[in-house]
C-alpha positions as CSV (number, residue, x, y, z in Angstrom):
1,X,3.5,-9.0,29.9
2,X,7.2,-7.9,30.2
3,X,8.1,-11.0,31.8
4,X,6.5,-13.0,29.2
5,X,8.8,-10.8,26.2
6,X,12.0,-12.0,28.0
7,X,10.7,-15.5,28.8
8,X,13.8,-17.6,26.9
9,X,11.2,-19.7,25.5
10,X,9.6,-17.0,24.0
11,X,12.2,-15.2,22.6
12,X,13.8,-18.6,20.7
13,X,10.3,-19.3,19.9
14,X,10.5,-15.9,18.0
15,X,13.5,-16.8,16.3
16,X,13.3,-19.9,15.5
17,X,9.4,-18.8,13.7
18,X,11.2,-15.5,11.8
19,X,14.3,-18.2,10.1
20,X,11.6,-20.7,9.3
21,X,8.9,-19.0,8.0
22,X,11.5,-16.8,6.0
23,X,12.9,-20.2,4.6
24,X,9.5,-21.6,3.7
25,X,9.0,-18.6,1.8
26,X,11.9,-18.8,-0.1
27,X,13.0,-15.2,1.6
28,X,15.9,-16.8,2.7
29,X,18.6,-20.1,2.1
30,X,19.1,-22.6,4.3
31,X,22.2,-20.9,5.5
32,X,20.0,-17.8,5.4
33,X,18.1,-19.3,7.7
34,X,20.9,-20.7,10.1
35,X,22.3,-17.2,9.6
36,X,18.7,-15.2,10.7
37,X,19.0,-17.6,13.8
38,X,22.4,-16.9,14.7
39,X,21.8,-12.8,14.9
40,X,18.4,-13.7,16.6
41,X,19.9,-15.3,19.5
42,X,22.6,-12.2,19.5
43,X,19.9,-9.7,19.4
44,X,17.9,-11.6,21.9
45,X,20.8,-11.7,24.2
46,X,20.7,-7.9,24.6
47,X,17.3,-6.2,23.7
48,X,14.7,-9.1,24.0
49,X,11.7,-9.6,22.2
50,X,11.3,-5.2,21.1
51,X,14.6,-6.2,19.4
52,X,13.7,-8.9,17.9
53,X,10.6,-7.2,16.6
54,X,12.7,-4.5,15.2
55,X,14.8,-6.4,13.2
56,X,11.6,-8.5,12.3
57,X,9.9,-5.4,10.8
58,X,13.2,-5.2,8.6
59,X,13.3,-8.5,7.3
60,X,9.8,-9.0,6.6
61,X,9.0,-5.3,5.0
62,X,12.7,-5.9,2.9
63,X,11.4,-9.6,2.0
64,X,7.9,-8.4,1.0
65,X,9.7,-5.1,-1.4
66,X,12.5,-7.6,-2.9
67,X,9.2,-10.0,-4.2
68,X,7.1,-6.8,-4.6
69,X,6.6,-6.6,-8.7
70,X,9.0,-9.1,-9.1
71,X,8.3,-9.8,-13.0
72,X,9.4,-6.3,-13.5
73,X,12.9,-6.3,-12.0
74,X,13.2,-9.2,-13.8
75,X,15.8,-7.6,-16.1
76,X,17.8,-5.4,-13.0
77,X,18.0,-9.2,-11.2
78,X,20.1,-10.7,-14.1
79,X,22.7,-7.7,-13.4
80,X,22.8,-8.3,-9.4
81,X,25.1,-11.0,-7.8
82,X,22.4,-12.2,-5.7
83,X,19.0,-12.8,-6.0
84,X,16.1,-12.1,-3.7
85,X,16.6,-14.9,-1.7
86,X,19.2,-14.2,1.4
87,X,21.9,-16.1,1.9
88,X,24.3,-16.1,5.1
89,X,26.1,-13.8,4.0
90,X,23.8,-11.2,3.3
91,X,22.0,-11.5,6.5
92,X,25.0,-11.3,8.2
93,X,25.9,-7.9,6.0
94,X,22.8,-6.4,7.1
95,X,22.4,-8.1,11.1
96,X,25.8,-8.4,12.3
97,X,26.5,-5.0,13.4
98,X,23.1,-4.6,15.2
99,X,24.0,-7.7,16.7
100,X,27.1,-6.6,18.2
101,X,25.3,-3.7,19.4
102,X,23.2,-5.9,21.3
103,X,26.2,-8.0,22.7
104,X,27.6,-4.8,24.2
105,X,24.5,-3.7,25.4
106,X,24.4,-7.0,27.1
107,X,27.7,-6.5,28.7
108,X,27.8,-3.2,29.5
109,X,24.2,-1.3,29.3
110,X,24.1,2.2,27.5
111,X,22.0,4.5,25.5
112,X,24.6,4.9,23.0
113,X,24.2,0.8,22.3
114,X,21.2,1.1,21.8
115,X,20.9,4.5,19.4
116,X,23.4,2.3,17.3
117,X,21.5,-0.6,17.4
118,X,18.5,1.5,16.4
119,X,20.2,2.8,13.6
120,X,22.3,0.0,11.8
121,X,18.8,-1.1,11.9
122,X,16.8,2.2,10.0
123,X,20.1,2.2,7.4
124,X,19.4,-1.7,6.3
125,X,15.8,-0.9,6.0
126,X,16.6,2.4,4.1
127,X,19.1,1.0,1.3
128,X,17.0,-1.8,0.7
129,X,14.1,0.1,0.2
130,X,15.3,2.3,-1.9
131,X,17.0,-0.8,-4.0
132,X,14.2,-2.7,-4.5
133,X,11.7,0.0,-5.0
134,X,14.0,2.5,-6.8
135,X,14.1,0.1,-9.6
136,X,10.3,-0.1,-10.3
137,X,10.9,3.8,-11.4
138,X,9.4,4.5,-14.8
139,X,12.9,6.8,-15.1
140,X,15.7,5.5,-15.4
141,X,18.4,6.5,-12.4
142,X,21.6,9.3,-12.4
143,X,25.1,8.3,-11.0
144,X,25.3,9.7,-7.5
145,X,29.3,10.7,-8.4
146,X,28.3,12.2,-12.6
147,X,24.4,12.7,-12.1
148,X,24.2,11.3,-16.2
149,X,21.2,8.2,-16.6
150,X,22.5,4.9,-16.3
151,X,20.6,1.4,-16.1
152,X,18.2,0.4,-13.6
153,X,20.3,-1.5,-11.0
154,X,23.4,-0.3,-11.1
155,X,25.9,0.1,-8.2
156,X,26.0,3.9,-7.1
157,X,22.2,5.1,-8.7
158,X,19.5,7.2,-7.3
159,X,16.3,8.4,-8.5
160,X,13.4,10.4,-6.9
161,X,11.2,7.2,-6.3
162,X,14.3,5.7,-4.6
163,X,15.2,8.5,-2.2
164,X,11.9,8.1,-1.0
165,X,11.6,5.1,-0.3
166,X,14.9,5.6,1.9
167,X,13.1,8.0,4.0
168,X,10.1,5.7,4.8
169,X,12.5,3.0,5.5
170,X,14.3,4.7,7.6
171,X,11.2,6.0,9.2
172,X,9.8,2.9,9.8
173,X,12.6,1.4,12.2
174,X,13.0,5.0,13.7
175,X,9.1,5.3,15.0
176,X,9.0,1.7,15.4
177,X,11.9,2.1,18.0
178,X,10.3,4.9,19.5
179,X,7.3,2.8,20.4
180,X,9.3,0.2,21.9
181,X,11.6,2.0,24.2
182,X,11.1,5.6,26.4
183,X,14.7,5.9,25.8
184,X,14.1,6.9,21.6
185,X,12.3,10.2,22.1
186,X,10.6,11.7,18.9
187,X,13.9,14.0,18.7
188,X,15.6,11.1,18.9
189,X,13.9,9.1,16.1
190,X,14.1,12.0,14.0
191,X,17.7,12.2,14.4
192,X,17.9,8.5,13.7
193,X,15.8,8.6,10.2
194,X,18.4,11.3,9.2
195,X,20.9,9.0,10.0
196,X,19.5,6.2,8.4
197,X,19.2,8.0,5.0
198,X,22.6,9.7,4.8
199,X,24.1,5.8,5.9
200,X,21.5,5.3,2.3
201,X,23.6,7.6,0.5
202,X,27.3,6.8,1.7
203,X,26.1,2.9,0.7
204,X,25.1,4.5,-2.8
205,X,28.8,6.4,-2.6
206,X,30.8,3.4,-1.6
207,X,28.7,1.3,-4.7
208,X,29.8,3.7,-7.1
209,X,32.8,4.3,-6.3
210,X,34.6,1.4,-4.6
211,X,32.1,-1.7,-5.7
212,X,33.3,-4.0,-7.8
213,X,31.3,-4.1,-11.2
214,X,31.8,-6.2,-14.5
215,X,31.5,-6.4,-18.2
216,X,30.0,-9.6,-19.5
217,X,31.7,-11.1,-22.6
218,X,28.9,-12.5,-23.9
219,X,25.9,-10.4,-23.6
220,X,28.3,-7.0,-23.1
221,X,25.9,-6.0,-19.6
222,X,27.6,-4.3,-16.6
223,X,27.0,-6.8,-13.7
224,X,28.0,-7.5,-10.1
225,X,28.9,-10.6,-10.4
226,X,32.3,-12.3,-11.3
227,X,30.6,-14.2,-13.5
228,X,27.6,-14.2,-16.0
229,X,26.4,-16.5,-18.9
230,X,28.6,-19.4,-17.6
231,X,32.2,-17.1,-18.5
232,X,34.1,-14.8,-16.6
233,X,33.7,-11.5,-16.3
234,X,35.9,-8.8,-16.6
235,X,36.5,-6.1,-13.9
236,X,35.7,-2.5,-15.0
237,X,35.5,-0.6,-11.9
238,X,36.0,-0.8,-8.4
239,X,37.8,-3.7,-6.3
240,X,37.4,-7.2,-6.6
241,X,37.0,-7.6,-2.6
242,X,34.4,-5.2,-2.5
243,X,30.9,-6.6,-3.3
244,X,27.2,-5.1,-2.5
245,X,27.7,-7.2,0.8
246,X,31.0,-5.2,2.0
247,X,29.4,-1.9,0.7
248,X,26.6,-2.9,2.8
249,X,28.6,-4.0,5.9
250,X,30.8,-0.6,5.5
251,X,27.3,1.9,5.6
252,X,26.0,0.6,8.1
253,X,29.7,0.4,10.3
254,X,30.3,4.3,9.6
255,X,26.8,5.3,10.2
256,X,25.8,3.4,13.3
257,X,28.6,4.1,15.6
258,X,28.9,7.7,14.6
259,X,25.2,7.6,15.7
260,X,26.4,6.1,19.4
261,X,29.4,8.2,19.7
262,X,26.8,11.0,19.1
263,X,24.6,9.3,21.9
264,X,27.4,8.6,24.4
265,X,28.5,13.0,24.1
């Protein structure tokens, strides 16, 4: 059985299965795909097939929330740069660093590699949970920097519904990981769903704070993107460089290897 998970022909198989399927149900662009593809073989490289089913229970449990109810975020979508559908870019935002985790692991086999790997993994799967289910709140959310109500969708919000939905997405990769490798103990996994959800909150942080947001000039909504109801919008807050994707990229970064440098002491 072990030999079979790190047959090569399995494991591109695998991969090559997750980018189709997820492009045939319109869970991901074509460069989404060619991007799912690219971080499968990296993943692949380092932590086989219990890798790729890790970061297989993220995209498909993300894909399924992000369509979950999806006449009712119908209004919180038209505010977002990006839709549900994952380009290149925001696979790579939410793979690459467990990617490169596996690359090192590759090279040079630790623990630490893996804890980090582990948990770039459990904060993806926490923020987007928490986005896409945090939004079907009958409340609206507070600011994480002024705690006052502000629309659903906006950079930088929590509610109650969201933050828990953070801690079963973090969960989810954490136990998950457990099950797949002696090395993640159930100390371990704990340890790993805190991290997950505090890498939940310092993406929430960096969105209010540092992500760029915009002011329509035709329908007067705060949005994400540069642009909205064919005009430019204009910048109210944060940097223009910074979008969800770098936010995204950032979280994960700060968590993950503070989680390894933890695992490596």
């Amino acid at each position: 059985m072990t030999l079979l998970l790190e047959n090569s022909a399995v494991l591109l198989a695998g991969i090559l299965l997750l980018a189709g399927l997820g492009y045939k149900a319109k869970a991901l662009s074509r460069s989404g795909a060619i991007g799912t593809f690219i971080i499968g073989i990296m993943i692949a490289a380092g932590f086989k097939a219990y890798g790729l089913l890790l970061i297989g229970i993220f995209f498909v449990s993300s894909s399924f929330w992000s369509r979950y109810k999806k006449k009712s975020k119908a209004n919180v979508d038209e505010i977002l740069e990006k839709g549900s559908q994952r380009d290149i870019f925001q696979v790579f935002a939410n793979g690459m660093v467990p990617a490169l985790f596996s690359l090192a692991y590759f090279l040079y086999p630790s623990e630490a590699w893996l804890i980090g790997f582990v948990t770039a993994i459990a904060t993806a799967n926490s923020d987007t949970w928490a986005s896409e289910i945090g939004t079907l709140s009958k409340k609206d959310p507070v600011s994480i920097l002024t705690l006052k109500r502000v629309g659903r969708g906006t950079s930088g919000a929590i509610s109650l519904l969201g933050t828990g939905a953070s801690v079963a997405g973090a969960g989810l990769i954490a136990a998950s990981a457990s099950v797949f490798w002696t090395e993640v103990s159930l100390v371990t996994a704990f340890l790993v769903t805190l991290l997950g959800i505090f890498g939940c909150f310092v993406d929430t942080f960096l969105g209010a704070s540092i992500q760029a947001s915009y002011r329509c000039s035709i329908c007067g909504r705060t949005v994400e993107s540069p642009h909205h109801c064919g005009k430019p919008a204009e910048l109210v807050k944060g940097f223009r460089a910074i979008n969800n994707d770098m936010v995204n990229i950032g979280s994960i970064v700060f968590v993950s290897f503070l989680a390894a440098l933890l695992a490596a002491t």
